[in-house]
N, C-alpha and C positions, 0 to 999 in steps of 0.2 A: 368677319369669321376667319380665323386661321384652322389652317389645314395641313394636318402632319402623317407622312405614308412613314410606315414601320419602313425600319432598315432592310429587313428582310420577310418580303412579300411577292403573291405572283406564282408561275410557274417555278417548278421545281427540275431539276436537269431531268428526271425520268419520264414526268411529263409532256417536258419540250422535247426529249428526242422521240417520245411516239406521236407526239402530234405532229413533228416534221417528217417523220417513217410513214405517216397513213396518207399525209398530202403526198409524198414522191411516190406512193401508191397506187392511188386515186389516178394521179398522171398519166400514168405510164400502164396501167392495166384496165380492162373492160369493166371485169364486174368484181368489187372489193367487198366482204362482209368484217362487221366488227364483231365480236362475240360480248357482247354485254356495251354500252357505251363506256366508250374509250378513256373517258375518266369524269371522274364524278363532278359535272357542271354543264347544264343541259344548253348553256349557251354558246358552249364547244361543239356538242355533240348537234343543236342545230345547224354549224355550221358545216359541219363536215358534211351533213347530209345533205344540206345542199348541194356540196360540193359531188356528190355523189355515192356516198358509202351508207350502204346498205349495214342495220342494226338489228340484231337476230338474238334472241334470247337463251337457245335449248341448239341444242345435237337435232332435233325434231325438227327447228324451222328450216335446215339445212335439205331435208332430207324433199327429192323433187326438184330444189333448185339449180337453176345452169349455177355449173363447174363454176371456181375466179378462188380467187386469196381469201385467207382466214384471218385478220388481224386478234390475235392475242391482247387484249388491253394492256396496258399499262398494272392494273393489280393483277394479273398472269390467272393460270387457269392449273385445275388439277389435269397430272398428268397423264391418267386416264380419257380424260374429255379429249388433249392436245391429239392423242390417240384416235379415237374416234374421228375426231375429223382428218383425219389424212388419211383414214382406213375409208372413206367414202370418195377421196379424190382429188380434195381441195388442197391448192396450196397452203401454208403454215409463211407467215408475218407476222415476227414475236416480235411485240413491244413491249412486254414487260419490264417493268423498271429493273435496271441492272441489282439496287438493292435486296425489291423484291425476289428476285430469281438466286440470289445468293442465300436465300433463307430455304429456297425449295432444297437447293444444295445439301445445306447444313440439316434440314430434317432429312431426306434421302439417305443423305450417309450414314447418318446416327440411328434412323430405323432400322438399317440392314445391320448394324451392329449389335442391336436389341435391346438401345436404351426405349425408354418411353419419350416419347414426346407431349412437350405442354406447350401449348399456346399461349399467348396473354394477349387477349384481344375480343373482338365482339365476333361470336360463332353467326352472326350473319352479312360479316360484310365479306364482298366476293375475295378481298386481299385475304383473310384467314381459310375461305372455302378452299380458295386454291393451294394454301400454304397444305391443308391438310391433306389435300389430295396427291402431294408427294409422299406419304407414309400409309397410304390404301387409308384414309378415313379414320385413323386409330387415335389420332389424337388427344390430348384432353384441353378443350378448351375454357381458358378462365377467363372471368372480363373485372370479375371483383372481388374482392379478400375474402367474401361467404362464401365464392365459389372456389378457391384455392383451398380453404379450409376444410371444405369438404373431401378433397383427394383423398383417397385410402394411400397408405404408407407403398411405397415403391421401392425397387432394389437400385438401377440405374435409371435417372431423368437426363433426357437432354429439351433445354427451356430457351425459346426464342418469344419474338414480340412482333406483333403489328407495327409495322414500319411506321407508321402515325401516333402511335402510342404517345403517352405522356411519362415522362420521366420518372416523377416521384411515386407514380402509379403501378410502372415496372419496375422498380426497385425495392416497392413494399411487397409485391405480390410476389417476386422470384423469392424474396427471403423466406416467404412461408412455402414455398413448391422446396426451398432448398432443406428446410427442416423432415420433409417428408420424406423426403428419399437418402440411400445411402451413401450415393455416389451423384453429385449434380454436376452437370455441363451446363452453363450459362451464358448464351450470344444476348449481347446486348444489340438487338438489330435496328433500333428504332433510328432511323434516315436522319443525319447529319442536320440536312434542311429542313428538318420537323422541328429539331431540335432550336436551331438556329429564330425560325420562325417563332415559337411557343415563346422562347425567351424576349425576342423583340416586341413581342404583343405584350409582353408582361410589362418590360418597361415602358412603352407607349401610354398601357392603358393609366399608368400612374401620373401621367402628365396632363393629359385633356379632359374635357368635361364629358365627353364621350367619343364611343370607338361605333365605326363602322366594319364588319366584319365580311367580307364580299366574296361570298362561294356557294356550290352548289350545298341546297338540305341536306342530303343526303352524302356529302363528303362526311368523313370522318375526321379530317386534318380538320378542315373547317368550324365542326363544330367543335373540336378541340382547343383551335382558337379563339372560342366566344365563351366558352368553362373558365380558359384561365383569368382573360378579359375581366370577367365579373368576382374577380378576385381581388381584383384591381379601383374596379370602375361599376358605378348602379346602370349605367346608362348604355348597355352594349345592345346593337342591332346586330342582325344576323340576315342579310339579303342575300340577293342572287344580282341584284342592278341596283343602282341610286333610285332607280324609279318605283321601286318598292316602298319607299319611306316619307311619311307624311313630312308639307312643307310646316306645318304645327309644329314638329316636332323638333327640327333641324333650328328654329327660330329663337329657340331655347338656349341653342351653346355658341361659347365663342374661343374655343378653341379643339377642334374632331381630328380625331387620329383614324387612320384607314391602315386596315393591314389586309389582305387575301390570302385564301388556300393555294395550297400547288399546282388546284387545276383550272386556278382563276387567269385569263390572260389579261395580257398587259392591257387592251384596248378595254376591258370594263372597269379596270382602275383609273385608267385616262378620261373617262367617260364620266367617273361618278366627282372627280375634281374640277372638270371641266363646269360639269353641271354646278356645284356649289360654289365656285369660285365666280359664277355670274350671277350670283343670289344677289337681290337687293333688296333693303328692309321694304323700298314701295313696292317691288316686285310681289314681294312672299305677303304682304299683307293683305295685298289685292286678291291674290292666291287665296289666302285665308277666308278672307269676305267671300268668297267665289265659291269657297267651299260650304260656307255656312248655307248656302241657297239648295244642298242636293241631299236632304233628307227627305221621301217620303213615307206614307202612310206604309205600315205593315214590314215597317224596317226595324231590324234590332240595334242599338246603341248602345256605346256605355257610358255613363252617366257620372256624375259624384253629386250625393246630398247636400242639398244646402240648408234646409229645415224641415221640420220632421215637428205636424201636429197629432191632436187626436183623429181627426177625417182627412189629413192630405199628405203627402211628402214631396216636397221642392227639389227638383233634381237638373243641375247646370249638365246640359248634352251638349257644349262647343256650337251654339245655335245662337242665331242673333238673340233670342228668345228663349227664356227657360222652358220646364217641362213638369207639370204636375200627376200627380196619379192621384187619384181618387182612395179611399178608401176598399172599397166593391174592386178596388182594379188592383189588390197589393199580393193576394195568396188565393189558394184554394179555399184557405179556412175564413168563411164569412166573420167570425168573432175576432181575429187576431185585432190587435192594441198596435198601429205604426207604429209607435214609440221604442215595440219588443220587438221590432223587427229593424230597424233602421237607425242608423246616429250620423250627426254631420261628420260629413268626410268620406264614409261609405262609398266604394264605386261598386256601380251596380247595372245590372245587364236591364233595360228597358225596350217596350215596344212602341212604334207611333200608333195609335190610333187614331190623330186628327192631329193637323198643323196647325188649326187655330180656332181656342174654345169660346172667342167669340170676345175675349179678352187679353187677346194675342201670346197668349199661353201655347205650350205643344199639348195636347193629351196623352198621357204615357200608360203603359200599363205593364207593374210586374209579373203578374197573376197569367199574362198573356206568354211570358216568355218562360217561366215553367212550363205553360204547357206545350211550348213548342221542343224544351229541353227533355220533356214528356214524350214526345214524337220521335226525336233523333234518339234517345234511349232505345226505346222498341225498334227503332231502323235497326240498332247497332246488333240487338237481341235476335231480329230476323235475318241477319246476315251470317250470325253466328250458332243458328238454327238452336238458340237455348230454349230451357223449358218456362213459360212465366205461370203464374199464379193470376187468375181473372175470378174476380167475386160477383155471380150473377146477378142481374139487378131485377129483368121482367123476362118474359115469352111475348115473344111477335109474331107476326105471319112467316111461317120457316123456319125457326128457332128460337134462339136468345140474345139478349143485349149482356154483354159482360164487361168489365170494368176492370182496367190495368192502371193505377196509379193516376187514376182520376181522365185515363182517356177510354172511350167506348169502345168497344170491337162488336162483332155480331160472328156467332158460332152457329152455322146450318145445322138444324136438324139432323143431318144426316151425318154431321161431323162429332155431335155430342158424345156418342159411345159406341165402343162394338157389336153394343146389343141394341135392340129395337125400343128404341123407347115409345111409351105411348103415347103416357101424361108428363110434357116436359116442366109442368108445375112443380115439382117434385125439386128442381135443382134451383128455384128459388132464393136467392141468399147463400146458396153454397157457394165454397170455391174451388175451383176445378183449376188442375194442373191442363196446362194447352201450349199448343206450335204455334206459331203464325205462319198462317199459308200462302196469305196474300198481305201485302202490303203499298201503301202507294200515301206518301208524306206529303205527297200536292193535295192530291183528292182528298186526306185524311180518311183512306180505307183500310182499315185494319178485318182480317179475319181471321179466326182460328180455329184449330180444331185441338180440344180433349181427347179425339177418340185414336191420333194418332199417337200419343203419349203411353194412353190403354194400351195398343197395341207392341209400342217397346217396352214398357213397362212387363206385359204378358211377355214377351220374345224372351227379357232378362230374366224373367221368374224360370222361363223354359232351360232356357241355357244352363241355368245354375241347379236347377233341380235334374237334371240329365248329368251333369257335373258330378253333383255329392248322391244320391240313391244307388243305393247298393240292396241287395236281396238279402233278403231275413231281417229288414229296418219293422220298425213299425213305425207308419205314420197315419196322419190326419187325412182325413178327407170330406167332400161332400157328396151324394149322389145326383147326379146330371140327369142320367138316363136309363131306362128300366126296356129290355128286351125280352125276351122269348129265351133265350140262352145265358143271359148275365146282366150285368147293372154296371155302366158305366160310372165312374169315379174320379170327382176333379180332385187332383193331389198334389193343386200347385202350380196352374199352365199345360199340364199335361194331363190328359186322363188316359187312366188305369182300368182294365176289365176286372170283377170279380165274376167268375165263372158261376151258372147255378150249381157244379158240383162244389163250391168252394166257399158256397154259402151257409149250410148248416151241416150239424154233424149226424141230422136227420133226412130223412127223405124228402122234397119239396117239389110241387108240380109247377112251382111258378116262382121266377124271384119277386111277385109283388106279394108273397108271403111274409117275405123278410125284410125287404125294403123297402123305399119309398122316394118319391123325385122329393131333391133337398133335405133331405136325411144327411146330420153330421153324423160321421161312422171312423171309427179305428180299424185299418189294415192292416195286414201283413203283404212283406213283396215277395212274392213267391216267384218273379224271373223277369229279368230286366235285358232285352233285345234290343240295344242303341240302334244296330244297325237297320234295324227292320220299322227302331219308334212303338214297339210294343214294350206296355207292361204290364205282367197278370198278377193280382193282388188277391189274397185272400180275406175270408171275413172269418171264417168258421177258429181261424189257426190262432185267431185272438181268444179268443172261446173255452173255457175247460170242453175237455172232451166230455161228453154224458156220460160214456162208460164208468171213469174214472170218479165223476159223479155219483152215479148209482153204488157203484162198490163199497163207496165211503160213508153211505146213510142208511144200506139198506142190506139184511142177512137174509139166510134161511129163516123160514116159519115166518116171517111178516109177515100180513095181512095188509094191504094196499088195494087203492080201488085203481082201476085202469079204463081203458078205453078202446073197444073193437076195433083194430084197425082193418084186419082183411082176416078173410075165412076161405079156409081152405078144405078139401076133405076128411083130411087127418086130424085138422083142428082150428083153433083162432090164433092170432096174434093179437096179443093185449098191450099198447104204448101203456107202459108205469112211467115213464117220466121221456121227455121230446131227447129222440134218437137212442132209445131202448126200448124195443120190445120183446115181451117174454110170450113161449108159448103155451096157450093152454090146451093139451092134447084130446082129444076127443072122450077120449078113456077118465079122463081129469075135469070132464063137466058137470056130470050128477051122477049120483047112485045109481040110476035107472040107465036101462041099455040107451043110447043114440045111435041111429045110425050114419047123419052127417051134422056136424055144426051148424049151420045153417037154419036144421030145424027147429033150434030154440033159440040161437042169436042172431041179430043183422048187426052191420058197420055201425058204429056208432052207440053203441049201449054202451052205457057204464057195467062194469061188474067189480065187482070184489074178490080179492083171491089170494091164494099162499103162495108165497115163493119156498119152492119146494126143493131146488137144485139152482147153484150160482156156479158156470161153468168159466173162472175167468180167464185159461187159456185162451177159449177161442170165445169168449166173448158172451154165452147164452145162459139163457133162463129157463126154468122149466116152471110150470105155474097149474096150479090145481082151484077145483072149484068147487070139490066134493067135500059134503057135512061142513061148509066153509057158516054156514048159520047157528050150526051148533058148537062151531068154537069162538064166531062171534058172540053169543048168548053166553056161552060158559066164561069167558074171558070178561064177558060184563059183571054177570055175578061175582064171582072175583071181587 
């Protein structure tokens, strides 16, 4: 095996003078904090902690701590933060890379001038947070051509870059920020020794059968290094040590090129040559063998098909011994065809069920590892508090069994709805929008509730309808609830009062005249009080008015039959139609003297009568009852 390290690999000078600024540090003073680790490769940042240096994430974890130095990392910090921490006490130990700080520079001075500033970089690695935090947070961050594209048109840009950036990346992207604005200012900041690096990995990865990539995940140079690598090369790893990488896998080439990030030291590159420069084939195969002995039961593998019948599929798992899955053990769906689902060559995710089926076979089973892919889905979904869809299957003691993509949950009773349910038979087969409230991926305890869903669901109905209702709308509603004074009205998450005077445009002693619980009814909003959460609706104001009614059906001299409402001394009031009543005057009953109403009518008789006088100023009737038979009779003949 020959072994080839890039020309240019390893620390990078901004990196080495803060790692040797935090050790003469550490030295020489009591208590040292980093503010975020000191550069991206967690095999530094264990050491350092050993070494002493305390790692603190926020302005927060400061706060309470004994007093000591602040080491500024290497990707630097907005200038705000640097602020805060010396406004509490602590000393300032800037390590930021001299590149990096030369871009704080160049956006500082060009904010205060009033161009815009564009980043070109990923809006979450700390090197761009702090670039932005020299321009108060105004910047506009771009990482990809959609996102440059997007920019609205600007007057003056000034454009820098993630010191780690890739070249032909900042070059395409400035040209589209350049087209956007009128006036562009362009630093090409992207760090000498990035560049230097990107390139040496390029030609490396042309030469060997594979490249070793050795830096922290979470660097950004680093996995920049492993982009262009496979531009290059099929065969790129991305570690953190040599001891990350299977001896399998290493046994395959015979000539590896090793290049690292900026924040990788010299001693993990030493380390990972060391390591493969004492490889021997009896070594590694021993290794090999050694390793075929450490799969158990209820482990997930990957596999490649080797044949593929109508009831089994043959799948090689790097085991002294193959692996079959059964038919019953390939999907959820009892009917699939192995043939529709599998072709040799196939790699495929497999579980153990048994090591040996008694014909030294492994037992495998697809079917298992969906549904465990089934399980870390919902993890993913209860983490991220989304809403899932569960199709009820039965009721059990306490609620129901419900069903997410072929996994069970159980939803309590008391979790189904806001309202009381009775008979939980009812949600049978339905499917209900539900949270998960509990979860636990060992146990395989899933539980949910519908009713908190109901509830934001309701909260957004409320919001939005507080939002758009304005007075004099006419909207929809249901009746909820019937009082003594009014009738509650749901109109959307909120309810609404209809007052009883606002209920008919006749007299009523009750609103369960008019209404009724669960009655759909048209309102009007007759006054809308955010601040109080009252709204009073009308019923009557959807309504023609009676009056207007009567006037338009009915003259003088009709004959109309009515209905006694109330008597009085003077006379009756006779309802001709709900919310008009006319009077019939006592003088205006019969021929023959009376001396009170009462003596010939009570509430409630029908009679017959003229309208005699329509007063529509103010609204009234006058109504007669005299010889009213003999113009009935004469109008028949007629």
């Amino acid at each position: 095996m020959e072994i080839i390290i890039s020309k240019n690999a390893g620390f990078c000078f901004g990196v080495e003078r803060a790692m040797n600024t935090a050790l003469e540090t550490i030295k020489n003073e009591e208590i040292v904090y980093s503010y975020g680790p000191l550069v991206h490769n967690q095999q530094v940042v264990n050491f350092l902690e050993d070494k002493g240096l305390i790692t603190i994430d926020s302005i927060d974890d400061l706060l309470n701590k004994q007093i000591g130095s602040v080491i500024i990392r290497s990707h630097g910090l907005p200038k705000h933060t640097i602020d805060e921490i010396e406004k509490l006490g602590f000393r300032i130990v800037d390590c930021t890379c001299p590149y990096v700080k030369s871009v704080h520079k160049k956006v500082s001075e060009y904010s205060d001038k009033g161009y815009d500033i564009v980043i070109i970089g990923d809006k979450n690695h700390p090197e761009v947070i702090g670039i932005n935090g020299w321009c108060s947070n105004k910047a506009y961050i771009v990482n990809t051509i959609e996102d440059a594209n997007k920019l609205e048109p600007m007057d003056r840009v000034c454009v820098v870059s993630q010191t780690t950036n890739n070249m032909d990346k900042f070059n395409e992207i400035s040209k589209i920020v350049e087209n956007k604005s009128k006036e562009t200012i362009v630093f090409n900041t992207i760090c000498n020794a990035t560049r230097l690096r990107q390139e040496s990995a390029a030609e490396l990865a042309k030469e060997v059968d594979a490249m070793l990539i050795l830096g922290g995940k979470n660097s950004s140079n680093t996995k920049k290094l492993a982009e262009i690598s496979k531009i290059y090369n099929n065969n790129v790893y991305l570690i953190e040590s040599i001891h990350e990488i299977s001896l399998q896998e290493l046994i395959k080439f015979n000539k590896i090129g090793i290049t690292a990030g900026a924040s990788t030291p010299d001693w993990i590159i030493k380390e990972a040559v060391r390591v493969m420069e004492n490889f021997n084939k009896d070594e590694m195969m021993e290794a090999i063998d050694s390793s075929f002995k450490r799969i158990n039961r209820g482990d997930v593998l990957k596999g490649t098909v080797l044949y593929v019948t109508n009831n089994e599929v043959m799948v090689n798992i790097n085991y002294k011994s193959d692996g079959i899955i059964q038919r019953e053990e390939l999907s959820k769906d009892s009917n699939v065809n192995p043939k529709d689902m599998f072709k040799v060559g196939d790699e495929i995710d497999v579980y153990v069920l048994k090591l040996d089926d008694g014909e030294g076979n492994v037992v495998l089973s697809a079917k298992r590892v969906e549904y465990l892919k089934d399980w870390e889905k919902l993890e993913e979904k209860f983490k991220n508090n989304e809403t899932v869809e569960a199709k009820v299957k039965n009721v059990v003691k306490g609620g129901l069994i419900a069903s997410i993509d072929g996994v069970n949950g159980f939803i309590p009773a008391s979790q189904v709805s806001v309202k009381f349910v009775k008979d939980l038979n009812q949600y049978v087969g339905k499917i209900l929008k539900c949270k998960i409230i509990d979860f636990d991926i060992e146990k395989k305890k899933l539980i949910l509730s519908s009713k908190i869903v109901e509830k934001e669901e309701k909260e957004e109905k409320k919001k939005d309808l507080w939002e758009n209702i304005h007075e004099n709308d006419i909207i929809k509603g249901k009746v909820q609830r019937i009082t003594d004074f009014g009738a509650f009205v749901d109109i959307g998450g909120v309810d609404g009062l209809i007052h009883i005077s606002d209920m008919a445009w006749y007299r009523i002693k009750h609103p369960s005249e008019v209404l009724q619980e669960g009655q759909e009814v048209e309102v009007k909003v007759l006054n809308v009080d955010k601040e109080k959460g009252k709204i009073s609706l009308g019923l009557k104001q959807t309504l023609q008015e009676p009056w207007e009614e009567f006037i338009k059906n009915y003259k003088v001299g009709d004959i109309v039959e009515g209905e006694i409402v109330n008597l009085l001394d003077f006379g009756a009031f006779v309802r001709l139609i709900n919310g008009v009543d006319g009077l019939l005057h006592v003088s205006q009953i019969s021929n023959e003297h009376i001396e009170k109403p009462s003596d010939v009518l009570k509430i409630g008789d029908k009679i017959k009568v003229e309208i005699v006088d329509i007063d529509e100023e103010n609204k009234k009737v006058n109504l007669s009852h005299k010889d009213i038979e003999n113009k009935v009779n004469n109008s028949s003949e007629e």
